[in-house]
N, C-alpha and C positions, 0 to 999 in steps of 0.2 A: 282369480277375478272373473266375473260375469262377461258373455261375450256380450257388445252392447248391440241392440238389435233397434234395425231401422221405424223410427217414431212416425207414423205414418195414418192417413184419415181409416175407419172403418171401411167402407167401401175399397176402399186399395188394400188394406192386409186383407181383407178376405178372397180377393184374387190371388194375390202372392202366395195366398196359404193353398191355395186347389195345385199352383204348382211347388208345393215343400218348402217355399221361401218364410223362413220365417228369422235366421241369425245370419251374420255378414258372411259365418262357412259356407251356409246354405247359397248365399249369393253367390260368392264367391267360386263355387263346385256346378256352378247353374252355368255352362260351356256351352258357346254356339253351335246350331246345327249346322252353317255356312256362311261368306263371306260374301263380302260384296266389294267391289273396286271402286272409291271416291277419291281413289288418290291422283286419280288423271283424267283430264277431260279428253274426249270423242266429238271430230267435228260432224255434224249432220250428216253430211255427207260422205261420212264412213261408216252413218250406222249401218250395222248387218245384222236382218229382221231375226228374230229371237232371239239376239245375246240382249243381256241387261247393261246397260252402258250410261254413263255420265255427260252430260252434257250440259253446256253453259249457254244461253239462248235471250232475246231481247222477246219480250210481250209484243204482238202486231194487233191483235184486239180478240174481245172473248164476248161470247153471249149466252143466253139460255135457249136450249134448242126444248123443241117437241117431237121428234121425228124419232124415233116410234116413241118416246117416253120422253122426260124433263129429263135433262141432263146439259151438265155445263161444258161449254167447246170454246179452246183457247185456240189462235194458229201462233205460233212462237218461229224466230227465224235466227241463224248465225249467218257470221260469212257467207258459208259456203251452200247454206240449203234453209228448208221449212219442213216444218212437218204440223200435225195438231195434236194437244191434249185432249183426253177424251176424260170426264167426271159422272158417271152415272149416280153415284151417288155423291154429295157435296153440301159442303156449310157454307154458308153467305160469308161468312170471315174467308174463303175461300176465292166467294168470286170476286170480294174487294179489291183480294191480293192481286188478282190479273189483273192487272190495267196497263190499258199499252204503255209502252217505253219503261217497264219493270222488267230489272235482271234478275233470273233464274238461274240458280244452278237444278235441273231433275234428272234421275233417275229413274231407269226403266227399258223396260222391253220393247224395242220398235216393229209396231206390225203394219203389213198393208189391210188401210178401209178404205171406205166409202169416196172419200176426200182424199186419198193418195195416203201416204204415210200416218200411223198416229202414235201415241203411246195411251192405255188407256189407265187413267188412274197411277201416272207417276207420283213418287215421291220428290219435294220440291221445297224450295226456302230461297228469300229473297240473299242477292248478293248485292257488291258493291265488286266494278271492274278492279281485277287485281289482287282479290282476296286469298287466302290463302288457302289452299289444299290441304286437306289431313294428311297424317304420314303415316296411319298405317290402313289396315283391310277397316270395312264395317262390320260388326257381327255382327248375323242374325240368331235374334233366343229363340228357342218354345217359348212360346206364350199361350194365352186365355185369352177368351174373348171378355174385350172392355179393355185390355191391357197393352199398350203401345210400345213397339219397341226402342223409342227414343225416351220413354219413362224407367223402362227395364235396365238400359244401357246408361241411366245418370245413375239409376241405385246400385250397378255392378259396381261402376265406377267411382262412388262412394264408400261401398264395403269394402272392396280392394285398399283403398288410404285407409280404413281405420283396422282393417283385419291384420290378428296376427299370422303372418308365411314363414315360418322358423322351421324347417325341415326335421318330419320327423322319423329319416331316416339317415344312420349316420353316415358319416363320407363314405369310408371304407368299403359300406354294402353298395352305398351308390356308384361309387368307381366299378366293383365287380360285377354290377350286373345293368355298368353301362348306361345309367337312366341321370338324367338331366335335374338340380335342383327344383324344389318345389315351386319355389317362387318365382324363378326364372318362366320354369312350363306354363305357371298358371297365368302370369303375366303376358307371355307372348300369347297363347292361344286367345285371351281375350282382345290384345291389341298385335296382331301379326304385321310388321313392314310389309311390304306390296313387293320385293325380290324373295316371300316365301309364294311358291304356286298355290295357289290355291287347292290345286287338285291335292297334292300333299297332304295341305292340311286336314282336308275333308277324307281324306280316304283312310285316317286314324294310321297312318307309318309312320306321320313324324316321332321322332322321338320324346315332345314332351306330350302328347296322345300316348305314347308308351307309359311314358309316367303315371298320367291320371289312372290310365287302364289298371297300372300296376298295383296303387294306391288304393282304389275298390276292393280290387281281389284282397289284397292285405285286410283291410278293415272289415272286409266278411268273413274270413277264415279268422282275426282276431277275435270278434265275436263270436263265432259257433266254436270256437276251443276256448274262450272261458267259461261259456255257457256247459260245455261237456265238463271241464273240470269241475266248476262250481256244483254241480251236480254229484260228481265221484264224489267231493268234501261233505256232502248230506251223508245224517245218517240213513240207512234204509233195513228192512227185517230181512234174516239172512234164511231165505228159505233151505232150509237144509232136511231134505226128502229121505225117505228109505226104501225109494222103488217098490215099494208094494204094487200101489195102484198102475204105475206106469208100467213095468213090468208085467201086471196080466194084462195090461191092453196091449201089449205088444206081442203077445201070447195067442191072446185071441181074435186080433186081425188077420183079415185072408190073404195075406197079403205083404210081402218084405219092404224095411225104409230103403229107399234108392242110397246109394252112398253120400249124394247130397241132403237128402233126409237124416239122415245119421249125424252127419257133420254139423246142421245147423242146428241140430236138436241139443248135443252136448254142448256150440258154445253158447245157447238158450243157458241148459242148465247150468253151468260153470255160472254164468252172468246172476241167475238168481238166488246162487250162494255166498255171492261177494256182500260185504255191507254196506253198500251204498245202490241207489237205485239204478236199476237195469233200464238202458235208453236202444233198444235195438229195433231196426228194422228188416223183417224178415220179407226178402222179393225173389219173385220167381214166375217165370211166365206162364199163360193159361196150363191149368190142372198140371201144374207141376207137385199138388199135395203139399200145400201151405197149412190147411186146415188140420192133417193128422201130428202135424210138428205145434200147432197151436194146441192141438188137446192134451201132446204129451207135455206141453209148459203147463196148464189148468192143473193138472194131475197133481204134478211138481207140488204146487202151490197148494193144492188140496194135503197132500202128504206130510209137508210143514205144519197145518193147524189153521191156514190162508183158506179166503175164497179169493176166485179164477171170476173176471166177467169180461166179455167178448161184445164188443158196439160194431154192429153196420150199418152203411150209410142209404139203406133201404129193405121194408120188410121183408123183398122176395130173397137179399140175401142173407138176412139175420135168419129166416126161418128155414133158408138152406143149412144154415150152420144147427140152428136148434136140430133140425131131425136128425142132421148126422150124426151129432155131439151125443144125441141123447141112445141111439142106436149102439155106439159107444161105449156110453159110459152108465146106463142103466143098471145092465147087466150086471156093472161091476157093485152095483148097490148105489149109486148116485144118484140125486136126485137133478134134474136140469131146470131151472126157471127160466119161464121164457117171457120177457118183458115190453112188450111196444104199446104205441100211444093205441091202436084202435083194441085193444082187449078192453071188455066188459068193466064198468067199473067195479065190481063184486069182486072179479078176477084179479083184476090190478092190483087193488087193494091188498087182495090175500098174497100175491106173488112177494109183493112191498115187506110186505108183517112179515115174511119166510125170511125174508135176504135180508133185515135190518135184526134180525133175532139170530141169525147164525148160524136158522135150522137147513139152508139151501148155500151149498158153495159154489157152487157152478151156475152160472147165469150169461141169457144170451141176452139182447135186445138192441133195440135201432136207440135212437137218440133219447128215448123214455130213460135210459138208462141214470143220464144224468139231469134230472129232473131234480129240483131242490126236497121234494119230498123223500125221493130215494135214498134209505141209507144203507149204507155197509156194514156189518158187525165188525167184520176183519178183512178188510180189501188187502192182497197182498199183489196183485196180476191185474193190471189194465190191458187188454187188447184190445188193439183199433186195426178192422181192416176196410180195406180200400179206404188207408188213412189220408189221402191228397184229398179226398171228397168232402173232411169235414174241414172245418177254420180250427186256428191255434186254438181258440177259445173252447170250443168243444171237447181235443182232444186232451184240452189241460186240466177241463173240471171233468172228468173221467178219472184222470189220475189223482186228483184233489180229493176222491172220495175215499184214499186208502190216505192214510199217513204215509205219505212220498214211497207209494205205491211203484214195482215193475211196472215197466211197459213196455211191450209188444209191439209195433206197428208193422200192418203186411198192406204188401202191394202188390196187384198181377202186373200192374205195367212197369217192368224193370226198368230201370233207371242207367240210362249212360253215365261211364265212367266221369268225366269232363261236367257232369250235375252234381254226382255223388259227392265229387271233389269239394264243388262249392256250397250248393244249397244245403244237402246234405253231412256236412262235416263233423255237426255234433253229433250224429248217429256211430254206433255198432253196425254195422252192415252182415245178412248173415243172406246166402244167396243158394236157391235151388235151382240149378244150371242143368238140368238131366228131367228127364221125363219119366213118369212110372212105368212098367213094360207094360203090353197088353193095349195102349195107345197107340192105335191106327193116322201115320198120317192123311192131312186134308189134302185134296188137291184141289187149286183154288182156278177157276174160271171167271172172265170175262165175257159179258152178253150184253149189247145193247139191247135196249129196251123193244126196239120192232118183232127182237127174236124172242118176245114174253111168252108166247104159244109154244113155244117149244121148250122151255123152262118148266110151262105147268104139267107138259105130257112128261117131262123129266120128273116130276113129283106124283104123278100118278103113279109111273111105275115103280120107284120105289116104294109108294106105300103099297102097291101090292105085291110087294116083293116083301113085306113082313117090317119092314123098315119105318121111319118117322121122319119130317121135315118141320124147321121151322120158315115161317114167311115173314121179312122183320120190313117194317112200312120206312118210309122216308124221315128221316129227320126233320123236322120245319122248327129250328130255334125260336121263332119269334113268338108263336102261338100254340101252347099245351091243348087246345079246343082245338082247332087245326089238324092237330097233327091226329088228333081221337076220331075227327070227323074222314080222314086218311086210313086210318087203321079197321074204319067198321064200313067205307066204300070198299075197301082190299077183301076186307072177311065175303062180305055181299060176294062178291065178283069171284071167288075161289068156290064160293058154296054154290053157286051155279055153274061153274066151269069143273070141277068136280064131286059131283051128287051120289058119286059111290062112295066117296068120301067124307067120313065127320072130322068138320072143321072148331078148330076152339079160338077163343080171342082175347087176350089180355091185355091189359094197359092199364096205366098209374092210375085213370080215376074212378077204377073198377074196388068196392067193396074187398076187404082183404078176406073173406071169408066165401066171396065170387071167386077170386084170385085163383085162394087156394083150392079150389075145387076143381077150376081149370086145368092149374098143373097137374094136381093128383090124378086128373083123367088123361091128361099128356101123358104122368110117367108109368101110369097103366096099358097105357095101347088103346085106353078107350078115344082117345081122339089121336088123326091119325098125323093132322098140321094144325100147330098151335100159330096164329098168328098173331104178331106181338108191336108193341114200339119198344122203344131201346130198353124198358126194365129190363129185359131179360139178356141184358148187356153182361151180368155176372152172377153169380152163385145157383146156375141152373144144372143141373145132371141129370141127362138124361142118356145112357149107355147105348138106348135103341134107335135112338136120333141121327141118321147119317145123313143130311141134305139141310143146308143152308140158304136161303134165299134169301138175296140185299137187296132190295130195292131202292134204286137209287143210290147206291151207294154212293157216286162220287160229292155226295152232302157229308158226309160221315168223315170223321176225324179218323188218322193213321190207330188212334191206340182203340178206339169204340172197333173198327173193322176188325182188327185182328184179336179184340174181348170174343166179339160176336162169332168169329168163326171159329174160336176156345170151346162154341157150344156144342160143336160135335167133333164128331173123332176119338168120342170119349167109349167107343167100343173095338172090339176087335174089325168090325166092319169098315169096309173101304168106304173113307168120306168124303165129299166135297163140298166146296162155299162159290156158290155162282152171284158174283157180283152184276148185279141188271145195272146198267149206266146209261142217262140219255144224252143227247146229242145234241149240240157241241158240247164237249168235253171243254173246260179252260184248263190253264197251265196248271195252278197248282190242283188243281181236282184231278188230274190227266198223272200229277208225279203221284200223287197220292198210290192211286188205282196201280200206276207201276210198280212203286213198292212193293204192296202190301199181295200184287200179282206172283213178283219174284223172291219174295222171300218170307218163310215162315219162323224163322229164328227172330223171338220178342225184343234180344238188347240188339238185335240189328235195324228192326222197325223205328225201338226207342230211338236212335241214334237218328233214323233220317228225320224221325219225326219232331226231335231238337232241332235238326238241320232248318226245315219247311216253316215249324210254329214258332221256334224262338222260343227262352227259355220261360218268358211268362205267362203263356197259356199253359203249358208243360207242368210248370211248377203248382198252378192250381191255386186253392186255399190256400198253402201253404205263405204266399205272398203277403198277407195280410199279416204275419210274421218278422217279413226278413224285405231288407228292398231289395229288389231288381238290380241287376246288374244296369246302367246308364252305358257303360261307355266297354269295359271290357268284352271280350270275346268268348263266349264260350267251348268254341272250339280250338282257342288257342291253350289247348293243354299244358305245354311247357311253361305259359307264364302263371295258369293253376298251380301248379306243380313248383314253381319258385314262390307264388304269395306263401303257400301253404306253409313249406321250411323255413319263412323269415318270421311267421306267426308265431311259430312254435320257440325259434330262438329269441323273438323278443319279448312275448312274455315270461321267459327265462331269464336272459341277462338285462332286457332293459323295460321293465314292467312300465315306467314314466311316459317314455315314449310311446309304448303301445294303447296305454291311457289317451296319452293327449292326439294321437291318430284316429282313436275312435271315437273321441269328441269331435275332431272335424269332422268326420264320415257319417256319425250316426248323431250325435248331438245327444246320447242315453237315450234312442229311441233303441233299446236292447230288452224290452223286458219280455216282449212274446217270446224272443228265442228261446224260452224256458220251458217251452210245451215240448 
């Protein structure tokens, strides 16, 4: 049976739907941020100035003031005291309601003004002496603006009576892991008795907080392990290779796989000779050699009778992957197409005719890739890297262009365990934890901004020391023009501060054929400090680059800072990353800088940097997928780690109930998680 969903004017569903309100689970799952006490009055004269308190009061008389602005002023008195209301802003059905000798019960914060004591902009409703008190807390919802929390709290309390609360967890699991019925939890948290503390309840320890927490994590791991099954059950082409091709690229690299190299390369291959499609993602922190484990998967896939195509999420690194792949894999007689939106139309064209007739297996490109024009003769290998950067949808019509195509997905920003668990569930996990030898570490400095003169005399001498620096300008989210007009005042200002030296300058709205002329003379030694904005966040190699300069850093996010200083160290030579930071420093800009100060190991960053941002900045794209965690913990691992094992044995032994779980939780909003 249909769940029956609240009949309500246009203007109100469209609110309700900004916050997910759309079926009585929905309301029903929509749990207070915090409580308020109306179950007891406070005489005037015990108010104490910033708690929020209840009070019952007689009207003394109210007017319209001018004094600095309109606004409405009641003085209201009890027994024992007076104070005044204050309405800056106010509806004439408002000021009817005051009229002296009207009983009041309000609510609100007592502050000292002008006039002695006031509240400003209480909440307030006429009484009659004697009436009754509520019996339990008030909750306060999230809301929208236009959207009232007394309209909110009649439609909770509607969906509650008509909703089904049938627990879909049976006794037995709920005795052993100690967690309180559904109905019970979901009932008190919306209506709590006044002998539960508040502070309790808000601080998510009670037990039926544990509950809901618990019930999230289930119905996310529910979904990404049917989503991974549902997937195993596809059929898919069983690439089955004869190490030709792979085998002389491994011949003729200069160079041995790290043992982690080795390890994730075979259970790559094992994965693309099963019959069903490969869902892996391949992470590993800055140049840990992602790309030579992706070219031995293309290989693979070439050696089957397959083409191999590779999507990044911007040209400087698709074109980083183009020359290395093609460096590669030329030799071995292959040909590489390389595909992005600013190639020539002549070009494009021709690239298109190669890759949709068969005659090119290997193919690089940015988002061109999946363009509706674009066909595949025989897609057998989707790879996506720096796959958080695109949306479900991208990375799914990518895979949509092979007949339920492998897929690949690499990320430099490792992923803590306590994410992997949840966001990531329906993944393969395949992880390079080791470094290539011959990789110099960085060592990373702190510099306020006063000491920039001696940051640049730091960059002088190592470029005549034979060496390269990058200078990476300030991040300004708001404005892409901003941040350009930032990047070419820095170029200005370096190219007169050092004129023995040739300076170069790249940024996003630089011509790609500007770009790469830039780089090319960065990774020649024709220019000796390339200054840049964050493109050059990834897919940049430059061996002879040992000196990083951040300016500004403490704008910059945990995982961009430690991309950016992935950009050197990539030679035998001793590197460093001097972070410029100005002054004052706030708190979370101040942990940031400390981290990423003391430690250069990437899944230790990941972890603080889940700690700092929480898990929906972190997660990226990928949320337009999967929801957010509301109410669980991601740091509480052990109750990961218990959703995860009751997922798996309920859709085992009790498939009904794991259905009707994720009907309340998701409502069949499950179809992204198929990217």
């Amino acid at each position: 049976m249909a769940e029956k969903k609240p009949q309500e004017g246009n203007t109100l569903a469209g609110r309700l739907a900004r916050l997910g309100l759309r079926s009585d689970s929905d309301f029903v799952l929509h749990l207070p941020l915090r409580y308020e006490d109306e179950t007891r009055l406070t005489p005037l004269c015990d108010a104490r100035p910033g708690l929020a308190a209840q009070f019952e009061v007689e009207v003394v008389d109210s007017e319209i003031a001018y004094r600095p602005r309109r606004q409405l002023l009641a003085r209201v008195r009890d027994a024992g005291g007076a104070l005044s209301l204050r309405f800056l802003n106010f509806y004439p059905s408002q000021q009817k309601v005051l009229q002296p000798g009207v009983r009041l019960r309000i609510f609100g914060e007592v502050h000292e003004g002008y006039l002695g004591p006031e509240i400003i902009h209480p909440r307030f409703h006429v009484v009659t002496e004697g009436d009754p008190l509520p019996e339990c807390l008030t909750p306060v919802y999230p809301t929208t603006a236009g959207l009232g929390q007394a309209t909110l709290r009649r439609l909770i309390e509607k969906a509650l009576a008509r909703a089904d609360l049938a627990d879909t967890l049976p006794p037995a699991l709920r005795d052993r892991l100690r967690l309180p019925e559904f109905a019970a939890a979901i009932r008190l948290l919306h209506t709590p008795p006044p002998e539960l503390a508040q502070a309790v309840l808000e601080s998510r320890d009670h037990p039926s907080w544990r509950r809901i927490q618990f019930d999230e994590l289930l119905a996310q791991q529910l979904s990404l392990r049917r989503a991974y099954t549902a997937r195993r059950a596809r059929g898919a082409p069983r690439l089955l290779a004869t190490a030709s091709l792979t085998g002389a690229l491994l011949k003729a690299l200069p160079f041995r796989l790290t043992r982690a190299q080795q390890r994730a390369w075979q259970e790559i291959a094992t994965d693309l000779g099963q019959p069903h499609p490969m869902q892996r993602l391949l992470q590993g922190d800055v140049g840990s050699g992602k790309t030579v484990v992706a070219a031995l998967a293309m290989l693979h896939a070439v050696e089957a009778g397959y083409q191999a195509a590779l999507m990044a999420p911007t040209e400087i690194l698709a074109e980083q992957h183009y020359r290395k792949l093609a460096a590669w894999l030329e030799p071995l007689g292959l040909e590489v197409a390389w595909l992005t939106g600013s190639l020539k139309k002549r070009e494009k064209e021709a690239a298109i005719a190669r890759v949709g007739a068969g005659e090119t297996a290997i193919i690089v490109g940015t988002h061109a890739l999946i363009e509706d024009k674009v066909e595949f003769a025989r897609l057998g290998l989707a790879i996506v890297d720096e796959q958080h950067r695109f949306g479900v949808r991208q990375r799914l019509a990518l895979k949509e262009k092979g007949l339920f195509a492998h897929q690949l997905a690499m990320s430099a920003t490792p992923i803590p365990r306590t994410l992997a668990m949840s966001y990531y569930a329906d993944l393969d996990v395949s992880v390079l934890d080791e470094l290539p030898p011959g990789r110099s570490p960085v060592t990373t400095k702190l510099v306020a901004e006063a000491r920039r003169g001696e940051v640049v005399t730091r960059v002088r001498e190592a470029c005549r020391g034979g060496r390269q620096a990058y200078w990476v300008c300030p991040l300004i989210e708001e404005s892409e023009t901003l941040q350009l007009k930032t990047a070419e005042e820095t170029f200005a200002r370096l190219t007169a501060e050092l004129p023995d030296l040739r300076i170069g300058l790249v940024h996003g709205r630089l011509k790609t054929a500007e770009k790469a002329a830039v780089m090319a003379a960065f990774v020649r030694n024709e220019v000796q400090v390339l200054v840049a904005t964050t493109v050059i966040e990834v897919g940049v190699d430059v061996p002879n680059a040992s000196l990083m300069v951040i300016e500004h850093a403490e704008r910059f996010g945990l995982a961009q800072l430690h991309q950016l200083r992935g950009r050197v160290g990539r030679g035998a030579a001793q590197s460093a990353c001097i972070l410029l930071y100005a002054q004052p420093l706030g708190e979370l800009a101040r942990a940031r800088l400390k981290v990423i100060f003391e430690s250069a190991d990437g899944f230790e960053i990941a972890r603080e940097d889940l700690r700092l941002r929480g898990p929906g900045e972190f997660v990226g794209s990928r949320q337009s997928g999967l929801p957010l965690l509301r109410y669980a913990d991601l740091e509480d691992a052990a109750l990961v780690e218990q959703a995860r094992a009751v997922a798996e044995d309920m859709l085992r032994d009790a498939p009904e109930s794991a259905a009707a779980h994720l009907q309340r939780w998701l409502g069949g909003r499950e179809e992204l998680l198929k990217a």
